[in-house]
Steps between C-alpha positions, in 0.01 A plus 500: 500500500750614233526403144765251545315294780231406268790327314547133501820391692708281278763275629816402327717201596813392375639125613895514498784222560826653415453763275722794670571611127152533414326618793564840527378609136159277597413634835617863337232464206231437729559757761518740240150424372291835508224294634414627852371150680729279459604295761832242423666208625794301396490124632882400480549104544814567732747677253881473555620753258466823714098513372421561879747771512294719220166406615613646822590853348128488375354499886168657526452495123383114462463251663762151522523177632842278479416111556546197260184416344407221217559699214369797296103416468517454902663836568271699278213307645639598843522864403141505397383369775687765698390739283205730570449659139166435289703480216807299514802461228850327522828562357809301522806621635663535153274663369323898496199700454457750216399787655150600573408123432310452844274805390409418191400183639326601749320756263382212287360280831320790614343568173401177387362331850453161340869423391658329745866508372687775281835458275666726304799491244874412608836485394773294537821657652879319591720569789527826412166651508545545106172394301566168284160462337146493607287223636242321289184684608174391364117600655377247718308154351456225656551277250811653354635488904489111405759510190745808664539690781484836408441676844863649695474475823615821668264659327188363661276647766236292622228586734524296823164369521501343180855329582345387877219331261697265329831456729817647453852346315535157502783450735635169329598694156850715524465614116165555388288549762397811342359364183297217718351810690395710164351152388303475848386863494401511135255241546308695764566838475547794208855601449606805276792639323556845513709678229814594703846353630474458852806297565816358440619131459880416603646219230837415595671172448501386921071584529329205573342515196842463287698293715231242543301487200451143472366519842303788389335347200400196703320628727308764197378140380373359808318860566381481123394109540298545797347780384423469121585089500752593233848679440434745175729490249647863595642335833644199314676741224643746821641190651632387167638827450685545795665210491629543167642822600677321891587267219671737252507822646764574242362348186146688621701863532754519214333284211100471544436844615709708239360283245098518572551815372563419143307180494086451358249595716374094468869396580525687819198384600575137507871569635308690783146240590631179308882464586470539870269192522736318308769557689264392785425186372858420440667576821220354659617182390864585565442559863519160726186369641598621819525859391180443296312366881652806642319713227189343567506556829 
């Protein structure tokens, strides 16, 4: 028995739906990994964009499937199951592996036998591949997973046994089922950080997480509701935020950020946590009470 067979296998999957542009720089970063067991599969919910075409040129290097499905938390839950790894990690079809991220996950695992999940650092990139900040990384705590989450997906590796203990993604959320499974696993199981950027995080304005934030942010409180019983007041403030800046993209770009420059640290402050939730308040009473059912909903 070499070296490498006492190795855990660690499988990778990637759901897809139409991301032709993306693919090929995601399924790239992971078969460049300088991990030795890794076994990958892309689960593509029946593309139309010439997806097929590059899984194809990949033949005998992962492993594909091409059917509809019922979103993204069902085709990663069909990949795992699929999957024969110990340790299992997804990334999305926009979005990459830094490299030697599976190894220094699997480093950590294998070190520390108790932790059942591993995250590391990230950054946020555009269509271009070009870095446009870095995600909001904090160690893991429970009770700060309540107020924020502060956990990027692609960067988790999580050890299949503890995932088989407490189910996998919720199939009936399309935006956060990630955050509901941190929640889930954090009340059972250890989860470190490790003090390295294993991954990258597409923002773009068509991701499903920018085209469809209200969407988004409605489902965060329903996670954060059943889970806590309340919404914290760093959800209510993103929300606010976000649609101040749908709201006045403009005002937001050319007038409020130039100026937080030059303006008292106390001032900036409010303008940043204060003046979203007043904006909130007031548009919520703008909108119609059919758009304000729809919100509920």
């Amino acid at each position: 028995m070499t070296v490498q067979d006492d190795l855990p296998l660690v499988s990778i999957v990637t759901p897809s739906l139409n991301q032709a542009q993306f693919l090929r720089d995601t399924i790239e970063s992971i078969l460049s990994q300088d991990y030795p067991r890794l076994e990958y599969l892309v689960i593509d919910g029946g593309s139309t964009d010439g997806s097929s075409d590059i899984l194809r040129s990949y033949t005998g290097r992962l492993t594909w499937t091409s059917a509809p499905d019922l979103g993204q938390a069902d085709a990663v839950n069909s990949g795992f199951r699929l999957a024969k790894g110990e340790i299992l990690g997804w990334v999305n079809s926009d979005d990459t592996y830094c490299p030697g991220a599976v190894k220094a996950a699997v480093e950590h695992l294998v070190a520390n036998p108790d932790t059942a999940a591993v995250y590391g650092s990230a950054y946020y990139t555009d269509e271009k591949n070009r870095v446009i900040g870095s995600y909001p990384t904090e160690d893991f705590n429970m009770d700060r997973l309540a107020e924020a989450c502060f956990i990027c997906q692609p960067s988790v590796f999580i050890r299949r046994t503890a995932l088989e203990s407490i189910g996998m993604l919720d199939p009936t959320l399309h935006y956060c089922m990630d955050y509901d499974l941190w929640i889930r696993l954090g009340r059972r199981f250890r989860i470190d950080r490790i003090q390295q950027v294993l991954a990258n995080s597409r923002r773009y304005p068509e991701s499903k997480s920018s085209s469809r934030r209200d969407q988004l942010f409605q489902e965060i409180y329903a996670v954060a509701e059943r889970s806590f019983g309340y919404v914290s007041p760093h959800w209510r403030v993103c929300r606010a935020y976000y649609r101040l800046v749908d709201l006045s993209w403009p005002v937001a770009r050319w007038v409020l950020y130039p100026v937080r420059a030059v303006l008292p640290r106390g001032v900036h402050y409010w303008l940043r946590t204060r003046l979203p939730l007043v904006v909130d308040r007031a548009s919520s009473r703008w909108r119609t009470p059919k758009d304000r059912r729809e919100s509920a909903r």
